[in-house]
N, C-alpha and C positions, 0 to 999 in steps of 0.2 A: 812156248810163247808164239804169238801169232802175229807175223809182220804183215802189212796192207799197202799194195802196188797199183797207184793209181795211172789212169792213163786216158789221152783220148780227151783233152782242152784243148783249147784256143782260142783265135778271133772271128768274127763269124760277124754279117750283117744282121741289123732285127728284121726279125723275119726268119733268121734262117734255123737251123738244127746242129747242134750237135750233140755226141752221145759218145759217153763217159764209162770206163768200165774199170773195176775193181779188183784184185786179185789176192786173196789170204792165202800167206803158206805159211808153216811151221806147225804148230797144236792146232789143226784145226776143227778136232772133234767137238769143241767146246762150245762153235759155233754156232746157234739159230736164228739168227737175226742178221743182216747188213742193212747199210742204207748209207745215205748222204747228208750233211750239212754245208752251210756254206755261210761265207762271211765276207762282207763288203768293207772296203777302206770307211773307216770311224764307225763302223757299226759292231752289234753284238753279234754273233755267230748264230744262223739261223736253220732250224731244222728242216729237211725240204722232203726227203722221202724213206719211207725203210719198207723194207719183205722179210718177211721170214723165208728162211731157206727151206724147212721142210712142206709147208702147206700153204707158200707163196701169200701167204696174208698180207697187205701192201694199207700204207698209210703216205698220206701228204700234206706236205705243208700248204696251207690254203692261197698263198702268192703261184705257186705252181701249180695246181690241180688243175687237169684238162688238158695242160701243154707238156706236161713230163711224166715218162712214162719211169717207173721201176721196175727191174726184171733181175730174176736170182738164176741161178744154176748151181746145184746143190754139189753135183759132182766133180766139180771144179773149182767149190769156194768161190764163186765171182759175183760178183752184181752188178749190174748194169745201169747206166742214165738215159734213157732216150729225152732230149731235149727239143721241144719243137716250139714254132713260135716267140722266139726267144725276145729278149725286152734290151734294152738297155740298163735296166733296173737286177737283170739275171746278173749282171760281170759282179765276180768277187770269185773268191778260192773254195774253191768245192774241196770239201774234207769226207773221204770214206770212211764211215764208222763202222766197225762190229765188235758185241757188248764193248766191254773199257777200251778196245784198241782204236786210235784214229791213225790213220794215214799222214803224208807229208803236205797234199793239199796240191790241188792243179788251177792253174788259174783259169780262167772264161773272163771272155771279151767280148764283148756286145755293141757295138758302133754305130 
């Protein structure tokens, strides 16, 4: 089974960056894919970015593209959020996903 350890939220002016990182232990052979969703108070849960771990293939969600970067690292199961340019519209709980496992969910705060 494969648990997902988020880390690396907070509060931050717009304008400014922060950067999220992800950490899978347990079965982690299973895994080829990580990435992130995130979800706003009264909103639906929104997909923002994923990589493949083997051949770093990277997809985004179109509110993010240009300002967020995703990055994998194969050999330590992690993925990473580089967050740039951040909005007021970014704050909501960033959930790390790989394939079925989601994370517990870190919050982002945008001011």
């Amino acid at each position: 089974q494969v648990q997902l350890i988020e880390s690396g939220g907070g509060s931050v002016q717009a304008g400014g960056s922060l950067r999220l990182s992800c950490l899978a232990t347990g079965s982690t052979d299973s895994i080829r894919s990580m990435g992130w969703f995130r979800q706003a108070p009264g909103k639906e849960r929104e997909f923002v970015a994923r990589t493949t771990l083997l051949f770093g293939i990277k997809e985004y969600g179109d509110s993010v593209r240009g300002r967020f970067t995703i990055s994998g690292d194969r050999t330590s199961n992690s993925v990473f959020l580089q967050m740039n340019d951040l909005k007021p519209e970014d704050t909501a709980v960033y959930y790390c996903k790989s394939e079925d496992v989601w994370g517990q969910g870190i919050k982002v705060t945008v001011f």
